[in-house]
Each structure stands twice: as C-alpha cells, then as structure tokens.
C-alpha positions in Angstrom: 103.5 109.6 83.3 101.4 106.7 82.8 100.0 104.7 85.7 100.6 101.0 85.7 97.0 99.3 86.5 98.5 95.5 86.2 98.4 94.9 89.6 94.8 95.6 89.9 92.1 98.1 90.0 92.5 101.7 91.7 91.7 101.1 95.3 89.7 104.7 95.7 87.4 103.9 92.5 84.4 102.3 94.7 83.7 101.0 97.8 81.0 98.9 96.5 80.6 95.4 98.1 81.2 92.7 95.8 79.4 89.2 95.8 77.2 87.9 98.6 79.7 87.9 101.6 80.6 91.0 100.5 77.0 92.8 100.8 76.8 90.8 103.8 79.7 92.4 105.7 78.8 95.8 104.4 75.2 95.1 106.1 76.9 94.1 109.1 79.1 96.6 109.6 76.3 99.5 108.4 74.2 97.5 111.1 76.6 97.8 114.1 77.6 101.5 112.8 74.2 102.3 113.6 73.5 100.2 116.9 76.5 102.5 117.7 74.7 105.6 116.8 71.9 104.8 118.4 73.8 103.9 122.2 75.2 107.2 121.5 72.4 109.4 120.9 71.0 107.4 124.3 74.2 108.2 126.1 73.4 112.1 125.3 69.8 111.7 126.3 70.9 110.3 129.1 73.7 113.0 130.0 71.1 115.7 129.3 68.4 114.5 131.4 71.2 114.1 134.6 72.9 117.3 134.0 69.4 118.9 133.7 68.2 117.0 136.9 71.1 117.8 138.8 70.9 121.4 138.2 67.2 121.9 138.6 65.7 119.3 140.9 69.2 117.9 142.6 67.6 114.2 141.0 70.5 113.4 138.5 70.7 110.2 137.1 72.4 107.3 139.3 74.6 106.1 137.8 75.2 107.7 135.3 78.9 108.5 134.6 78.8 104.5 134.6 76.5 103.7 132.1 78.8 106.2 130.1 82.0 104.8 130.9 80.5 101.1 130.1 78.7 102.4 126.9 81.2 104.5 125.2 84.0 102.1 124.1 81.7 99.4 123.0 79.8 102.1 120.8 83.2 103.5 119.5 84.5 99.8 118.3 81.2 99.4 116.4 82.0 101.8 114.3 85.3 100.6 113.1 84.6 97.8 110.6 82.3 100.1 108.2 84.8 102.9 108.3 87.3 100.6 107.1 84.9 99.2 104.7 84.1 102.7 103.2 87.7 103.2 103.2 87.4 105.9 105.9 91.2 105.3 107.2 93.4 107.9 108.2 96.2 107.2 105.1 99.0 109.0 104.4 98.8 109.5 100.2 101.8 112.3 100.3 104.1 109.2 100.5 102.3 106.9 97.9 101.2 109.7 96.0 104.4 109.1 93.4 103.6 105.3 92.9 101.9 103.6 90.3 97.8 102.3 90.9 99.3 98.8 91.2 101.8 99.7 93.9 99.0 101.7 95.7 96.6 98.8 95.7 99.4 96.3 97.0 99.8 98.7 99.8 96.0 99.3 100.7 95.9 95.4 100.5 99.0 95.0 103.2 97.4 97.7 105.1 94.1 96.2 105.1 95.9 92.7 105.8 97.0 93.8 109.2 93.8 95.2 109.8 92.4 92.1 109.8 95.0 90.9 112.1 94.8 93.4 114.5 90.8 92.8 114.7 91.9 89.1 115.3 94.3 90.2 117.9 92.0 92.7 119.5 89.0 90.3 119.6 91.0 87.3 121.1 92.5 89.6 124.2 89.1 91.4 124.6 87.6 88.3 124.9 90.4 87.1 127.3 89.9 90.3 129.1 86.2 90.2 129.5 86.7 86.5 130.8 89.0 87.0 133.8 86.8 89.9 134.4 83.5 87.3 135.2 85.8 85.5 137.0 87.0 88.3 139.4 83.6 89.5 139.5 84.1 93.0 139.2 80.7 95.3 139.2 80.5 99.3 138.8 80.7 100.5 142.3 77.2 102.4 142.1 74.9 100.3 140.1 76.5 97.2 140.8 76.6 96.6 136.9 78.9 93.9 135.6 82.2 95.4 133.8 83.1 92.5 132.2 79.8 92.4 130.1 80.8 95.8 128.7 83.7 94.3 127.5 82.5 91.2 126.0 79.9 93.7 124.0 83.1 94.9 122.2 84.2 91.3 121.1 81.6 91.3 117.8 82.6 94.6 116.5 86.9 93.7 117.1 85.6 90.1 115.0 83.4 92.4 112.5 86.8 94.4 112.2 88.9 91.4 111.4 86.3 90.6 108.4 86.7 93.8 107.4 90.4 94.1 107.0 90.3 90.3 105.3 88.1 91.3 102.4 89.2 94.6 101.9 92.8 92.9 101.7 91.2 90.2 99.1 88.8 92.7 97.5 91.0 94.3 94.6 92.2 91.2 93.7 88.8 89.1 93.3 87.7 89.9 89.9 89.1 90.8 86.5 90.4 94.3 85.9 87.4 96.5 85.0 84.9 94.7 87.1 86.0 95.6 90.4 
C-alpha cells in the first residue's frame, strides 16, 4: 500500500530547525536543556557532599533537602521544550501506524498544537502561582529561601514549551514537499 504524502512531509524524517526562528528556538531550548543539566549535576554534588558529611563528620549540608525540592522542578521543566523539539514525546504509533504520512503529520500537528497550549496554560498559572506566593511571603522554613522565586524560575521554560508546540505544529506545513 502506498502512502499518501499530500498532506505534507513525514513528521519523523528530521528534526532539523528550519529558518531563523527556527534555529533560534532549537538554541533556546538546547540552552535551557543544559542550564537544566547543569542544576542537576549541582543538585548531586550537592547531595553527595551532605550525605557524605552527615555520615562522616555529622556537618551535612543545611539546607539541603530545600535547595533540592526548590531546584528539581525548575530543572525538569527546562527540559521539556527541546524534547518536544527533537520529537522526544511519548506517542502511541500502534494506533496511527495504519494511516497514511498525511494523516500522521495532521496528527503530530494537532498534537503539537495543544502542546503549545498547554505551555501557554502552564506558564500563565505558574506565573499566577509564583505571584500570590510573593505576596503571602512564603520562605523554606530552614534557609529562609523564597518559594515563590523557584516558581517563577519555571515560567521561561512553560513559555519556551508553548514556542515549541507552536512551531512544531506549523513546521510541516512551512515549505514545499521535499524541502522540509
């Protein structure tokens, strides 16, 4: 059975950016992947060199089940616009494995379409979120650190997200079959 590839190119053939805004969001999002990395591997450091104090010279690190807590989820989110970028998704093909390129592509491109919303969405209550927080003034109970700016640090990568979904919903449509 042939595939019908009107609708527009296979979306598994590249994952390629395409035009400036394109590379731009790919840096981005390669940018804050790593920034991610990096807050992890400093997470670990830092769990290694408390768990190691604790045990050895009862000295662990104060704070530090804090500074993970605070850390973690804004390191996790920056991860989530290049994965969807490098289409990195969890999918499903068993159901769409029977349909043609075209139908595929329009799927990937509603899927990708409500990624971008839920970036939007997740980026506007974040933001909401990390706001009443300043306003309560809430602070870790140990280091006194402010909660809401953990939050807020989330806020970039949710809008990076939103980008992300948006192109990748516009991608296979933006250039002539073949040039995708």
């Amino acid at each position: 059975m042939q595939e019908d590839d009107r609708c527009g190119p296979d979306p598994q053939a590249e994952t390629e950016p395409r035009g400036p805004y394109g590379r731009l969001l790919f840096a981005l999002a390669k940018g804050f992947a790593y920034a991610g990395g990096a807050v992890f591997i400093a997470l670990v450091i830092m769990s290694v060199v408390s768990i190691v104090g604790r045990k050895l010279f009862s000295a662990p690190v104060p704070g530090d089940v804090e500074v993970l807590q605070l850390s973690a989820a804004f390191a996790s989110a920056s991860f989530f616009a290049y994965c969807h970028l490098m289409r990195g998704d969890v999918k499903v093909d068993f159901f769409t494995a029977h349909l043609t390129s075209g139908r595929r592509v329009l799927l990937d491109s509603a899927g990708s379409l409500l990624v971008g919303l839920l970036g939007a969405v997740l980026a506007w209550r974040t933001a909401a979120g990390a706001l009443s927080l300043k306003e309560g003034g809430e602070s870790s109970a140990i280091l006194e650190l402010p909660v809401w700016v953990a939050q807020a640090l989330m806020v970039p990568s949710f809008i990076l997200l939103a980008l992300a979904g948006f192109y990748m919903c516009w991608y296979p449509w933006s250039s002539p079959r073949g040039n995708a």
